[in-house]
PLY file of the C-alpha trace (Angstrom):
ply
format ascii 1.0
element vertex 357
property float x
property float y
property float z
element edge 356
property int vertex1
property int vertex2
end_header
0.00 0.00 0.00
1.64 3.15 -1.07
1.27 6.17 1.44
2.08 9.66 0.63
4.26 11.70 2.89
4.11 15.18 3.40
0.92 15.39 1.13
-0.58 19.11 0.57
-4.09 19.47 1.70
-4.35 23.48 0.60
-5.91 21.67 -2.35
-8.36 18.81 -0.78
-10.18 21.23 1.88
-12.67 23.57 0.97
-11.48 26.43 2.87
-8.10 26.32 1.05
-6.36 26.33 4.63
-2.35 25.81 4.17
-1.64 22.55 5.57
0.08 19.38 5.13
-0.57 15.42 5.70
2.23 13.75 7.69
1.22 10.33 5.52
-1.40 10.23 3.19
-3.32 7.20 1.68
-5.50 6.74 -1.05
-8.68 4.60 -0.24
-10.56 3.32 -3.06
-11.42 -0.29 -1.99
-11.52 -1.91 1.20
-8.89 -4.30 0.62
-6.84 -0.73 0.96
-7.30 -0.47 4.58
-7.18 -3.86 5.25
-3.50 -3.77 3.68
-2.78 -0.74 5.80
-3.64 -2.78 9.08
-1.49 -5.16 8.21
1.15 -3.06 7.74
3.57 -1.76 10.29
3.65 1.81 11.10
0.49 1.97 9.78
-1.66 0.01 11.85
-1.20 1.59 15.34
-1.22 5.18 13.99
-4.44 7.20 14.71
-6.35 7.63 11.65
-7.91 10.45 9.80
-10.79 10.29 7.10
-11.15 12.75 4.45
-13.54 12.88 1.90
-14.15 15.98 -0.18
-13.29 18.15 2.94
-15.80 20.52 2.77
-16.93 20.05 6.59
-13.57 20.50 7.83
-11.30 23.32 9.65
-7.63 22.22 9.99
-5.54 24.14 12.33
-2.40 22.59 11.88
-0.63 19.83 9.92
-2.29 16.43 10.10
0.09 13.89 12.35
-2.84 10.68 12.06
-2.71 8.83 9.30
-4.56 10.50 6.92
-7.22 8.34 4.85
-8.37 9.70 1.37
-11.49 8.04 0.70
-11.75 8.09 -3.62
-14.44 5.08 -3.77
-15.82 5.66 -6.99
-18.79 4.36 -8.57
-23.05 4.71 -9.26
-25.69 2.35 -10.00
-29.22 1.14 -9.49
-28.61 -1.45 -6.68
-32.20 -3.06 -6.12
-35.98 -1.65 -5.60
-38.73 -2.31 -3.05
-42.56 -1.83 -3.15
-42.26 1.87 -2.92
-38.54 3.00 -3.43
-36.05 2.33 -5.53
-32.93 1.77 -4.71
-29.35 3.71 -5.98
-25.53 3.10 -4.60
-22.84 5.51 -5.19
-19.17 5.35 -3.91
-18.03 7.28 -0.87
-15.78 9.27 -3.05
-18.08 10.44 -5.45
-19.02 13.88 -5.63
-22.48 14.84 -4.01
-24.02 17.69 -5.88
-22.65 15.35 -9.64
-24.63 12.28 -8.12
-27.91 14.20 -7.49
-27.44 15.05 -11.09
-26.71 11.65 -12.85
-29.93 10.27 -10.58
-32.69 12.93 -12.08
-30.65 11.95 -15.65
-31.41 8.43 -14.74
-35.07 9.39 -14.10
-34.54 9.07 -10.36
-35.88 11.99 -8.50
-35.89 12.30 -4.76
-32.62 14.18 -4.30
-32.84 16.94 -5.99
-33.39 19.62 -3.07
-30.24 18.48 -1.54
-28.08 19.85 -5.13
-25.08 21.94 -4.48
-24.09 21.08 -1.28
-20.47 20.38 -1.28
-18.53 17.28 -0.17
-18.98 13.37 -1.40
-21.40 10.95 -1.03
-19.50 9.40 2.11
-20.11 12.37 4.22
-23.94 12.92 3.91
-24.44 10.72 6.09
-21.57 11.59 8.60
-23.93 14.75 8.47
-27.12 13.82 7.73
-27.06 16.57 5.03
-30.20 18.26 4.34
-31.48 21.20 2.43
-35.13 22.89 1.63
-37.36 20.05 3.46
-35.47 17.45 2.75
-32.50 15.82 4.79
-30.06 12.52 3.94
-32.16 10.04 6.53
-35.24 10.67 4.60
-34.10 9.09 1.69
-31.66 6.52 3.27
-31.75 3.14 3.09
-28.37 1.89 4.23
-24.49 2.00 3.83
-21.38 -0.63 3.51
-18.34 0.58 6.03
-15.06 -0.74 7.19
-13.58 -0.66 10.92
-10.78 1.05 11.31
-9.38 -1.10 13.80
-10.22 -4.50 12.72
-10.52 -4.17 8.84
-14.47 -6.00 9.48
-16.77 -5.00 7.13
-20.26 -3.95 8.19
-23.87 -2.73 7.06
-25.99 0.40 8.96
-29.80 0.94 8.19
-30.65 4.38 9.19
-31.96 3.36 12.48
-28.13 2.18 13.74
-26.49 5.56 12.00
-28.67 7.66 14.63
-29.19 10.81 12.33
-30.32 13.83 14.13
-30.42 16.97 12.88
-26.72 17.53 11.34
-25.93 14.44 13.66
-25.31 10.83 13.56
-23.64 8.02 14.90
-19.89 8.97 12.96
-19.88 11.89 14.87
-19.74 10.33 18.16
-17.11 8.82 20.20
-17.73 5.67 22.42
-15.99 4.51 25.95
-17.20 1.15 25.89
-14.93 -1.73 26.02
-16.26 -3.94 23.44
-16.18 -4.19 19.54
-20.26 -4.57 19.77
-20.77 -1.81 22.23
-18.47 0.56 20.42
-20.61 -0.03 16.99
-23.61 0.70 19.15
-22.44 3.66 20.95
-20.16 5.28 18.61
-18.33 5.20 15.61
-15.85 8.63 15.63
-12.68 7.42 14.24
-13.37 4.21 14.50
-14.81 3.81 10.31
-14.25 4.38 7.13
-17.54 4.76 4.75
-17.38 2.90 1.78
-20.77 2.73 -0.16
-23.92 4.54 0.49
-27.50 3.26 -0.83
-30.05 5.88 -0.82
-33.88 4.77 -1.33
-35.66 7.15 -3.93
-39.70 6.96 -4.01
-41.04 5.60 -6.92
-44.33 7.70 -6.68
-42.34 10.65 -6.67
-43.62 14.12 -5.33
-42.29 17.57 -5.21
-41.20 19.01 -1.70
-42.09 22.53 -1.24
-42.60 25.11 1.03
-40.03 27.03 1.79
-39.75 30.90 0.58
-37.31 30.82 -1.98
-38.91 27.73 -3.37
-42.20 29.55 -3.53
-40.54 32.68 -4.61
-39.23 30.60 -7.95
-42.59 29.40 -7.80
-44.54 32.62 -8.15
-41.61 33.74 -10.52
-42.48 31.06 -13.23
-46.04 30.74 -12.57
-45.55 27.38 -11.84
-47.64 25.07 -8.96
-45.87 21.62 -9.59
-42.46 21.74 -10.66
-40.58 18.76 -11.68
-37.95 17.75 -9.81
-35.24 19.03 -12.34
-36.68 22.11 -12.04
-36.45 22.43 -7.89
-32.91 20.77 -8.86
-32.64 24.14 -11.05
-33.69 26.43 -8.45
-31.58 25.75 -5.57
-28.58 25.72 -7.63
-29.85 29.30 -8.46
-30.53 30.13 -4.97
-27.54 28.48 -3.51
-25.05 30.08 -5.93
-27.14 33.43 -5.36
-25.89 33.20 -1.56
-23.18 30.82 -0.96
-19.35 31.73 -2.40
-18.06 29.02 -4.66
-15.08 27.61 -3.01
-13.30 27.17 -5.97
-12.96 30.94 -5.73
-13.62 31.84 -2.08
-12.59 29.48 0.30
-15.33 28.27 3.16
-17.00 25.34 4.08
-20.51 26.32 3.83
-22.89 27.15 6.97
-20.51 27.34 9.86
-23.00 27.02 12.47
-26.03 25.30 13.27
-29.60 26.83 13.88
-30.36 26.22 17.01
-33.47 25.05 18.70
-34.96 26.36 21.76
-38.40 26.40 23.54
-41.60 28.22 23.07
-40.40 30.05 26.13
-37.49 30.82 25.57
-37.92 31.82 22.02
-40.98 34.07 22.69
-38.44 35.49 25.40
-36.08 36.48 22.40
-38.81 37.88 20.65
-39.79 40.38 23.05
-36.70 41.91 22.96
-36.00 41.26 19.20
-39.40 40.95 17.08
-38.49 40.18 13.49
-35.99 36.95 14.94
-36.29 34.54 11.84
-37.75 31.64 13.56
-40.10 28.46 12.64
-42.01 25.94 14.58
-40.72 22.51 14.92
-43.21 19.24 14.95
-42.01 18.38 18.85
-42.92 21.24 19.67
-39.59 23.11 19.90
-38.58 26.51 17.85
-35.68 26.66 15.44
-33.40 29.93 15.07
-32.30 31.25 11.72
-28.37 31.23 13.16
-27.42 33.67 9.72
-29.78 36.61 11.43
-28.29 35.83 15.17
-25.25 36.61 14.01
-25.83 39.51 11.42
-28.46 40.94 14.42
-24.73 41.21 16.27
-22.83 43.02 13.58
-20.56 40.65 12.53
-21.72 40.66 8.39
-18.54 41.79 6.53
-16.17 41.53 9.43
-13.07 39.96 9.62
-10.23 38.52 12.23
-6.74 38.45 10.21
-8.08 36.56 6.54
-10.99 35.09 7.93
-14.38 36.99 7.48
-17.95 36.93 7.62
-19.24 36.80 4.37
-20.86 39.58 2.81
-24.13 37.97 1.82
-24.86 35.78 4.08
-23.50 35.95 7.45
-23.85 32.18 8.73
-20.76 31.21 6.40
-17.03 32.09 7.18
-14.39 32.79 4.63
-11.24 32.68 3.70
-10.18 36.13 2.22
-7.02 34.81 0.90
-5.98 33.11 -2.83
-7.65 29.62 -3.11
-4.32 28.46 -3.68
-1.51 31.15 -2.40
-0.05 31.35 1.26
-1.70 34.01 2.10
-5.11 33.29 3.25
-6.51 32.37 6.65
-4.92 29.75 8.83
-7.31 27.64 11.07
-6.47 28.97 13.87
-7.87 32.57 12.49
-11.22 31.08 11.33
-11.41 29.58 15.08
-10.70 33.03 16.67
-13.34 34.35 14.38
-15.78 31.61 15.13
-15.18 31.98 18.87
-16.00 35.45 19.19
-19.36 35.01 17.13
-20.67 32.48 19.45
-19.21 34.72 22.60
-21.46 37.80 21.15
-24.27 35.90 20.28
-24.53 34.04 23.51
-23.71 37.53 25.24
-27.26 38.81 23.19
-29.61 35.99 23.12
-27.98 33.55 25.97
-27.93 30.77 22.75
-24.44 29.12 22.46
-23.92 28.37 18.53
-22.47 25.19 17.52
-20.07 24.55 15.04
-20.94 22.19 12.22
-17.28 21.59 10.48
-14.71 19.07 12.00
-12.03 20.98 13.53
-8.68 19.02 13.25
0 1
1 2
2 3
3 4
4 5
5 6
6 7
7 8
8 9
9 10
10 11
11 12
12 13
13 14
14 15
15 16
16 17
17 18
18 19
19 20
20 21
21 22
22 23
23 24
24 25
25 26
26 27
27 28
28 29
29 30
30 31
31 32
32 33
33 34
34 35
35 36
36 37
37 38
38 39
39 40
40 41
41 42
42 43
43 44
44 45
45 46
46 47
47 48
48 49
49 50
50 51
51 52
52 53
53 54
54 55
55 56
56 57
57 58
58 59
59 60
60 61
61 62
62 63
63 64
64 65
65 66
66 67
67 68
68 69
69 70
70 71
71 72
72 73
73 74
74 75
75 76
76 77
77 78
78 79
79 80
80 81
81 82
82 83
83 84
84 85
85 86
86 87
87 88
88 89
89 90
90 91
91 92
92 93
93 94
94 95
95 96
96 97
97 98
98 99
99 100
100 101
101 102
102 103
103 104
104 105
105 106
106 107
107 108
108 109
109 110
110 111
111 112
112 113
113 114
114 115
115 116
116 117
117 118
118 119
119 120
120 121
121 122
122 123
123 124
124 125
125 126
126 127
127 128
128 129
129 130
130 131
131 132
132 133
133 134
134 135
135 136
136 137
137 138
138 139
139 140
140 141
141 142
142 143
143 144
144 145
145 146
146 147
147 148
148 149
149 150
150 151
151 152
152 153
153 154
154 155
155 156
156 157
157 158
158 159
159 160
160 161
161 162
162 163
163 164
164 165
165 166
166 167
167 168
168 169
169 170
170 171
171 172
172 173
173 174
174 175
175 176
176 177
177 178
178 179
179 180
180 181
181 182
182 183
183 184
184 185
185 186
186 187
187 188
188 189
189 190
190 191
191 192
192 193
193 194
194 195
195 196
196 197
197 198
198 199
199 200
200 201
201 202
202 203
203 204
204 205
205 206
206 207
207 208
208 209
209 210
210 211
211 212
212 213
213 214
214 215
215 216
216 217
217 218
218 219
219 220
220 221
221 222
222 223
223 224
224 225
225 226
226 227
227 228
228 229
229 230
230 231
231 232
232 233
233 234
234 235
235 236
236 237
237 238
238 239
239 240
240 241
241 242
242 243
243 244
244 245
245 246
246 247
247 248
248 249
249 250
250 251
251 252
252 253
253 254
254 255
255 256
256 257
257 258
258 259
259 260
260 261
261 262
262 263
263 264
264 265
265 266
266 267
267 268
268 269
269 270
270 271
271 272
272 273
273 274
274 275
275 276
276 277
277 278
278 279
279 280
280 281
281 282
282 283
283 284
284 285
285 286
286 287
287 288
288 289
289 290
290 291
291 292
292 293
293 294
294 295
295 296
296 297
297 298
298 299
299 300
300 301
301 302
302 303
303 304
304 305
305 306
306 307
307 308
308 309
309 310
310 311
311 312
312 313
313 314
314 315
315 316
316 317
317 318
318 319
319 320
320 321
321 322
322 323
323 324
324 325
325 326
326 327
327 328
328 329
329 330
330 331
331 332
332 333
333 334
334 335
335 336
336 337
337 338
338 339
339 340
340 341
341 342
342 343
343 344
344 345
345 346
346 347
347 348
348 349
349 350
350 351
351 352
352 353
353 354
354 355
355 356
């Protein structure tokens, strides 16, 4: 197994942070990792997955082993009564897979276009855009442990998605191989393929303003699903920065939830807070207006800003591939004082959604 020393990773992060890989391996079967746990340093050094890095902050060089996961591959894997049934690699890109589905005549994706990163880490994130999030089209994924070199199956009721959560995400203290696949599965796997289960009596998600807005705009009730498809890649590229020009890894922070109470709290002091109703009963915060409520739209701490037009994503004010953009540990200072100023305001703590190695 040939690993890569000293690898570059300016290029495989979306915030174009200057960095490099200690060791660097390639993944694009399982019979990879196996040959890496068999394989002296290799197997007892702590281990680092990276897909298309678009959820990820690094604030220094990498010293774990790190694990490019490049599992390629799509096809139509199987059907049941009311879904059928598509795989894709780990390694292939997310926004070009919801593509090739709708040209396969497979809608069900298509409000989830544009968001950055591979196939392997939806469900590390439980992705989700306009209605519609990675668990309600899952039907299961193929992984590898890290440790062991086993390979194993999760339905979506053993990856635990919540919102922007899931089971990858967490680390376990139990002892055993069976409790630590219960519990917790942080460092511990590598995703290999993900099957996602697409209805076959297909209808349009709607409902949210900018999807009405399009809506209204081409006098159209019941848009096809290339159509949404073509809308939020309008509406995302409208207020996102491409990071293939301006480095960031999408919304830094998560909306957070609250009660009725406290929410109609916040709204005593601040009326127009951009809020909406949950089905538990629980209130969800627009995070973007928190944080542009406290001034922080267009501000900056060394190359790391707010970004102009919408003020829930971070940037990196700095050549996508010079020296002299933001390091991590400027995007972290930045991020820090946000969360300070908004907590000082609303008493809400904001929490982080990239990985921050």
């Amino acid at each position: 197994m040939l690993v890569e020393k000293n690898v570059p990773l300016q290029p495989f992060n979306s915030f174009h942070i200057v960095a490099k890989a200690q060791a660097l391996a390639r993944i694009v079967d399982a019979s990879d990792v196996r040959a890496l746990l068999a394989e002296a340093p290799w197997a007892q050094m702590p281990k680092f997955v990276l897909g298309g890095g678009s959820n990820v902050v690094l604030t220094g060089d990498v010293k774990a082993l790190v694990l490019k996961v490049e599992v390629m591959g799509r096809r139509l894997a199987g059907e049941t009564a009311k879904a059928l049934i598509v795989e894709a690699g780990a390694g292939e890109n997310w926004h070009e897979f919801v593509a090739w589905t709708l040209a396969q005549g497979l809608p069900g994706l298509e409000n989830m276009a544009l968001i950055p990163g591979t196939v392997g880490a939806s469900p590390v994130q439980n992705i989700g855009a306009y209605g519609v999030e990675l668990q309600d089209r899952f039907d299961s994924l193929d992984a590898i442990d890290l440790h062991t070199g086993e390979l194993f199956t999760l339905n979506a009721a053993q990856c635990a998605f919540g919102y922007r959560d899931s089971i990858f995400k967490h680390s376990s203290s139990a002892n055993t191989d069976a409790d630590q696949k219960a519990l917790g599965l942080k460092d511990r796997a590598l995703i290999l393929r993900v099957r996602f289960a697409l209805p076959k009596h297909w209808k349009p998600v709607l409902g949210y303003a900018d999807i009405e807005k399009k809506m209204a705009e081409h006098d159209c009730t019941q848009p096809s699903a290339q159509q949404i498809f073509d809308w939020v890649c309008d509406i995302r590229r409208a207020k996102l920065p491409n990071p293939d020009l301006i480095g960031n890894a999408g919304s830094f922070f998560k909306n957070p939830s609250v009660t009725r109470e406290q929410c109609a709290d916040i709204i005593a002091r601040d009326p127009k807070v951009v809020h909406y109703v949950l089905a538990d009963g629980s209130v969800k915060l627009a995070a973007g207006w928190l944080i542009d409520s406290c001034g922080w739209r267009g501000k900056s701490v060394g190359q790391a800003g707010v970004y102009e037009k919408q003020a829930l994503v971070l940037v990196n004010r700095g050549s996508v591939s010079g020296s002299d953009g933001a390091t991590g540990g400027e995007v972290m200072t930045l991020a820090r004082a946000i969360q300070t100023s908004v907590y000082e305001r609303f008493g809400i703590m904001l929490e982080a959604e990239p990985v921050v190695i």
